[in-house]
NUFILO-239269 format. One record per residue (C-alpha): x, y, z. Coordinates in steps of 0.2 Angstrom, whole numbers, plus 5000, padded with zeros to 4 digits. Layout:
<pts>
XYZ...
</pts>
This chain:
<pts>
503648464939502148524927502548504910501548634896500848504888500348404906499248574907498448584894498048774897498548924884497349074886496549104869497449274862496449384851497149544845495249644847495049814842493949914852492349934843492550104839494150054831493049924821491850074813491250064796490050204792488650154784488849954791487249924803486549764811484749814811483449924801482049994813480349974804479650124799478150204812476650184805475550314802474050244814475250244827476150404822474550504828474250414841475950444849475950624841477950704842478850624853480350744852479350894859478750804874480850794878481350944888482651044877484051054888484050854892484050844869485550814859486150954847486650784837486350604837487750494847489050424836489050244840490150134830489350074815489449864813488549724804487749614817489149474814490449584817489849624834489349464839491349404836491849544846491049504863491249314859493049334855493249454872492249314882493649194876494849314883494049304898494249214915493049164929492149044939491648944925493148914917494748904929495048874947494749034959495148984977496449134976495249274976495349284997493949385006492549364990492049174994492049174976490949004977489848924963488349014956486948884953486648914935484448884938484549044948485449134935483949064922482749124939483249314937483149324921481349234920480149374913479049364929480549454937481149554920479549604917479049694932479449864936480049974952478850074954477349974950476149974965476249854977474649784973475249704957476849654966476449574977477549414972479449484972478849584988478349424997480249354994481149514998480149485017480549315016482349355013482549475027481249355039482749215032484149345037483549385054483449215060485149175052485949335061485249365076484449545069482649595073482549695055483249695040483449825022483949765007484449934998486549925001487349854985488949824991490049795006490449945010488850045005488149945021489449985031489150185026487350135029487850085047488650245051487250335046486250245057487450265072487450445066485350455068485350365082486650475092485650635085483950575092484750545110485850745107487450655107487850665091489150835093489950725107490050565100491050595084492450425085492150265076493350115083493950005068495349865070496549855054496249685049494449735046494049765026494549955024492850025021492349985042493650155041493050225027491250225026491150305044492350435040491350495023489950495035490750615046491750505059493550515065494350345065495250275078496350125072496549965084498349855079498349665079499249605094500949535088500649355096499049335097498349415078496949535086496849685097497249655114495749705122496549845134496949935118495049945115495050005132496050135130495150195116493450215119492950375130491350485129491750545112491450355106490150315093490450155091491450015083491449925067492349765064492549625051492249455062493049335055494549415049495449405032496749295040495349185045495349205062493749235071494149365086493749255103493749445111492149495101490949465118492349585127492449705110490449745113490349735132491749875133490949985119489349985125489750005143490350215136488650215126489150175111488350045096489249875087489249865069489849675063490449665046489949495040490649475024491549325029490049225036490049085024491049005038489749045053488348985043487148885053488448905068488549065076487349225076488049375077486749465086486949355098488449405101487649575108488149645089486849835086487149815066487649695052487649665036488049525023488649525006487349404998488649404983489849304993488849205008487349184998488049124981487449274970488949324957490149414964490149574953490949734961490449864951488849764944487749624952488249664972486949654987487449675004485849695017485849795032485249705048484949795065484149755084482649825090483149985094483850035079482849995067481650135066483350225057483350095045483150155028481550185018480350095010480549925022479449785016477949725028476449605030474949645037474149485037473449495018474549585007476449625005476849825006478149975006478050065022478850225021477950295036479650285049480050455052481850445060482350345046484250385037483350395022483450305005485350245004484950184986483550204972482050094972482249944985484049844982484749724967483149634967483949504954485449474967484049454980483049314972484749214967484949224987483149174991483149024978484848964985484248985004482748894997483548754990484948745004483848735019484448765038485548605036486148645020486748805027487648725041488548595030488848755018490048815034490648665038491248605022492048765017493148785035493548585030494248635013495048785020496048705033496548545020497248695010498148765026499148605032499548575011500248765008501248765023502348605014502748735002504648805004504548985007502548985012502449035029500649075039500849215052500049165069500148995067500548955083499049045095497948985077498348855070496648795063495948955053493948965047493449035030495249085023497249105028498149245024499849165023501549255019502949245005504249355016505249205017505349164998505449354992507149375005507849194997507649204981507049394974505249324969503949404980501749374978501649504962502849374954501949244960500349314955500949344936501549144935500149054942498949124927499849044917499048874924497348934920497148984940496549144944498149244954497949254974497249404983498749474992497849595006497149745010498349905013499349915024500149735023500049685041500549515032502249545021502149485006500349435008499349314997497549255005496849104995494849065003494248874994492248884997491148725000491048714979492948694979493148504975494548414983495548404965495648584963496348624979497748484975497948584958498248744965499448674980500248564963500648724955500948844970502448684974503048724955503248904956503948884973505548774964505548874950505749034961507148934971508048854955507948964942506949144947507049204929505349094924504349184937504949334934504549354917502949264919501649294912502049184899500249074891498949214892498449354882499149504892500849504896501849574908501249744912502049904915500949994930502150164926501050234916499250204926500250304943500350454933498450574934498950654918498850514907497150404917495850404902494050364909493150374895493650344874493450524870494450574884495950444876495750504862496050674866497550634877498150554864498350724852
</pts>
């Protein structure tokens, strides 16, 4: 049993006021020098050169502060905060949420990167171009692609991209009208059904086989006619089983005319081992903020490259980086391309970080990277499964899994009330990040998908099995801890009522305040 003071973990609480709640008219951090009057003539009125309708009828109101008080706020919410850097995050399944070497942090935010801007000519960049073709040269050979884009900034804004190619291609060979069904299995991540559907698609949904864990392949079958597209697929799965019918998957699709989009977000197991193209894959794409060890950041610092065969990649979006021998440029000159999916040329920062890790990894770095990480993964597996009420579904057709396991709390939920939310609300309190559960619908019943990358040290996958084995006999001895839990960090239970209900969502502070009257 973990005792409190064994821990030594208690979140750091602060009661902080949003910064509009800490205005104090009149309180400022900074005094702009005055214009002088040299420069005043130079730059003659500024205002005027502003079209009317893009000027305010009155300046913003932003919070006044001394520059004191500001900096305590953001310190004081970074000590509320949790992450890589200061607690254990094997739990967050599917994001291979692995270290982030701190040099290429320091790399990005060089002034040789900061400095430059998008829509300098390429003359004068020449330096950042040269690693975005390097990258995609790198990505190629790691894939199996013939081409690569870097604009997508996220998983599923590749995926989209994908469609659109499929869409393109079909158009140029008068298909299109006919070919309107994208073939997606359910254990892919949601947005292989999403992104085609925004892009016009109707989705056809393929079920796991309830022995085996993938779609047995006369489904696929079954569902592919003249009106298919194409399919898209996440190989390896969540669950972290790599489909063996991936071969059959393409063979069957293709054989009605229609294109292979692999969804390679869960690479950091294939690394070095298996190329997808190879595999007779059309498209794919890689989230270099998971397999490439740039932050992970959702809504921020995501980068997720497009790669596609020959054939396609006259659709791939414009400007695509070439070499002509001598000098690094932006050929836009592709006229059946989709299109700019994204302004300027990608998250060039994100791109670098990958490019100086690849750099620094080489091609047997990488292949350790795989090996390593399906090593930790599988040491977590064979520990999880000694826990009472853990179960892992499929165990028997897999059990060795590759990059992750999605594993199952049905057993402990039906014996003792405690399900994964309950779980999830405890195992904070031990300074562990809570587990991903799953993607909807929960295939998995009560699902909770841990993935321990190749930075996972030994030590912190015996923590996290040290404290799942607590909550486990504190769900089976006395339910009330977890229930109530959490218990040492600075947000307590939650009540979700609230954030169900449209008429009361606030996006913006104005917006709460008015809802608020």
């Amino acid at each position: 049993m973990i005792q409190d003071h064994e821990t030594g973990y208690r979140a750091v609480v602060w009661n902080e006021p949003i910064l509009y709640q800490l205005d104090r008219r009149g309180r400022r951090g900074f005094t702009v020098p005055a214009t002088e009057d040299e420069i005043k003539a130079k730059a003659g009125d500024i205002i005027s050169q502003i079209p009317k309708a893009m000027r305010r009828s009155e300046p913003p109101r932003l919070p006044a502060l001394s520059e004191p008080e500001v900096v305590r706020h953001y310190i004081r919410l970074s000590q509320q905060n949790f992450g890589v850097d200061s607690g254990i995050v094997l739990g967050v399944g599917t994001c291979t949420m692995k270290y982030n070497p701190k040099v290429n942090e320091a790399l990005a935010r060089s002034p040789k990167l900061t400095d430059v801007h998008p829509l300098q000519d390429s003359e004068n960049t020449q330096g950042i171009l040269e690693i975005m073709y390097q990258l995609s040269k790198w990505l190629c050979a790691i894939s199996g692609m013939d081409e690569f884009c870097l604009q997508p900034r996220g998983g599923a804004h590749a995926v989209l991209t994908n469609a659109h190619i499929m869409r393109a291609y079909h158009e140029l060979n008068g298909e299109l009208e006919q070919r309107n069904e994208i073939i997606t299995p359910v254990l892919s991540h949601p947005c292989n059904g999403g992104a085609p559907t925004v892009a016009g698609f109707k989705v056809i949904t393929l079920y796991p086989d309830k022995e085996t864990g993938v779609p047995e392949v006369e489904a696929l079958k079954a569902a592919v006619s003249k009106h298919t597209a194409g399919m898209t697929i996440t190989d390896p799965y969540d669950t972290g089983v790599f489909d063996p019918n991936i071969q059959e998957y393409v063979k069957i699709v293709h054989e009605v005319g229609g294109l292979v989009a692999v969804d390679q977000a869960n690479a950091n197991s294939l690394l070095g081992r298996l190329r997808i193209g190879d595999v007779g894959a059309d498209l794919c794409h890689f989230n270099l903020h998971k397999s490439f060890s740039t932050p992970h950041g959702s809504h921020g610092p995501g980068s997720a490259p497009v790669g596609v065969k020959e054939h396609l990649s006259k659709f791939l979006p414009v400007p695509v980086v070439k070499f002509d021998g001598n000098k690094y440029h932006l050929d836009y000159d592709r006229p059946h391309s989709i299109g700019k999916v994204a302004g300027f040329y990608g998250v060039i920062p994100a791109i670098l970080k990958a490019y100086a890790w690849i750099m620094t990894m080489g091609a047997e770095g990488l292949e350790e990277t795989s090996e390593v990480a399906v090593m930790n993964n599988n040491y977590l597996v064979e520990r999880l499964l000694e826990v009472r009420g853990v179960t892992l579904p499929w165990v028997e057709k897999h059990p060795r899994r590759l990059q992750e396991a999605r594993f199952s709390l049905e057993q402990m939920k039906e014996e003792t009330g405690v399900g994964i939310d309950d779980v999830n609300r405890r195992i904070v309190d031990f300074g562990i990040q809570k587990c991903f559960t799953s993607h909807e619908p929960w295939i998995v019943p009560e699902p909770f998908t841990p993935e321990p990358p190749e930075s996972t040290p030994k030590e912190d996958l015996d923590r996290f099995v040290e404290v799942f084995g607590q909550i486990s006999d504190e769900a089976y001895t006395d339910p009330t801890i977890v229930k109530k839990a959490p218990h040492n960090c600075a947000i307590s239970k939650i009540d979700a009522t609230p954030s169900k209900d449209p008429n009361k969502w606030a996006m913006t502070w104005r917006a709460y305040i008015r809802k608020r009257k």
